[in-house]
C-alpha positions as CSV (number, residue, x, y, z in Angstrom):
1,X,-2.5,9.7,12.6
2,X,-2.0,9.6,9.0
3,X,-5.5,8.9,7.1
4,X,-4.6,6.2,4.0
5,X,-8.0,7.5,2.1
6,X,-6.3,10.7,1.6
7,X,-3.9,8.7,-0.3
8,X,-4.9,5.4,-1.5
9,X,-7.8,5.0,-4.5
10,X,-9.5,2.8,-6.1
11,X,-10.7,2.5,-9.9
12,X,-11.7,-0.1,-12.4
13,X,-10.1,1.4,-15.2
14,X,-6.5,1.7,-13.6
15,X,-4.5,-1.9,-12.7
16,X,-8.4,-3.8,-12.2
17,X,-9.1,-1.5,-9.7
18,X,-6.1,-3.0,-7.1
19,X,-5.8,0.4,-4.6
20,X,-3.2,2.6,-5.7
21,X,-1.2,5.3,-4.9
22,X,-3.5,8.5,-5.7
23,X,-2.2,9.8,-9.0
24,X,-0.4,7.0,-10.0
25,X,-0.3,3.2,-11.3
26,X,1.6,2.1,-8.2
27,X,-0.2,-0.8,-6.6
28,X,-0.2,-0.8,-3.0
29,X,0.3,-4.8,-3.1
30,X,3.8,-3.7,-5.1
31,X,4.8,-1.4,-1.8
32,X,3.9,-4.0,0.6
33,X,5.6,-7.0,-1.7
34,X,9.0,-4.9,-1.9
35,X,9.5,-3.9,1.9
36,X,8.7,-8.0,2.5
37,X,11.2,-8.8,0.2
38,X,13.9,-6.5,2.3
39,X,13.8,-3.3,0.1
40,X,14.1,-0.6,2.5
41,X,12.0,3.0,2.3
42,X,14.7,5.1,0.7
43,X,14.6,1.8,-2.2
44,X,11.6,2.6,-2.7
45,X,11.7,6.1,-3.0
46,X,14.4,5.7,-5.6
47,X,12.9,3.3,-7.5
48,X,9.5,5.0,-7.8
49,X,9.9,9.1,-7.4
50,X,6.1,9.6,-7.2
51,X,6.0,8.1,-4.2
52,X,6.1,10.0,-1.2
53,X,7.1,8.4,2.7
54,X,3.2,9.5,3.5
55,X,2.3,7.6,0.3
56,X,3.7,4.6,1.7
57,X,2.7,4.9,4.7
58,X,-0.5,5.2,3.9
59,X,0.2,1.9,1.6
60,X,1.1,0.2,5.2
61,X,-2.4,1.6,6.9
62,X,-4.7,0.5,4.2
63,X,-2.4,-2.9,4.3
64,X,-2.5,-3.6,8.1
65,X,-6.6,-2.8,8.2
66,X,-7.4,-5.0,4.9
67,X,-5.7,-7.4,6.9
68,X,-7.3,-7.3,10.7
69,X,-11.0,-6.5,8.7
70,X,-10.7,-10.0,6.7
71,X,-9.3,-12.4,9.7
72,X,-11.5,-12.6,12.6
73,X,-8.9,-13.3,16.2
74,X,-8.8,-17.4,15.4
75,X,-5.6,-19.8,15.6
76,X,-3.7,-20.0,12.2
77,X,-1.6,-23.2,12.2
């Protein structure tokens, strides 16, 4: 499996520290906003050539365990 850490990063002097795309400005927050607004993979590969289909994958990873670390199994209403 794809390890995000290989390319996700984090640094207070690039966008407040928000995780990026290694080498870039490209918050992951922007690649998970975009794919829940409909835009597809290949949209965003136009839209941002830096990016690579392991790059947002990775995005997805970091995404999905940011999420299941920060809310304990409980019912949301």
């Amino acid at each position: 499996m794809l390890d995000w850490r290989e390319h996700i990063t984090s640094d207070p002097q690039v966008m407040l520290g928000k995780p990026c795309i290694k080498g870039t400005r490209i918050p992951v927050e922007l690649i998970v906003r975009k794919f829940a607004a409909g835009e597809t993979e290949a949209d965003l590969l136009r839209g941002y050539p830096r990016l690579s289909h392991a790059a947002i994958q990775a995005a997805l990873l970091f995404a999905a365990e940011a999420v299941g670390s920060q809310f304990p199994a409980r019912k949301i209403s």
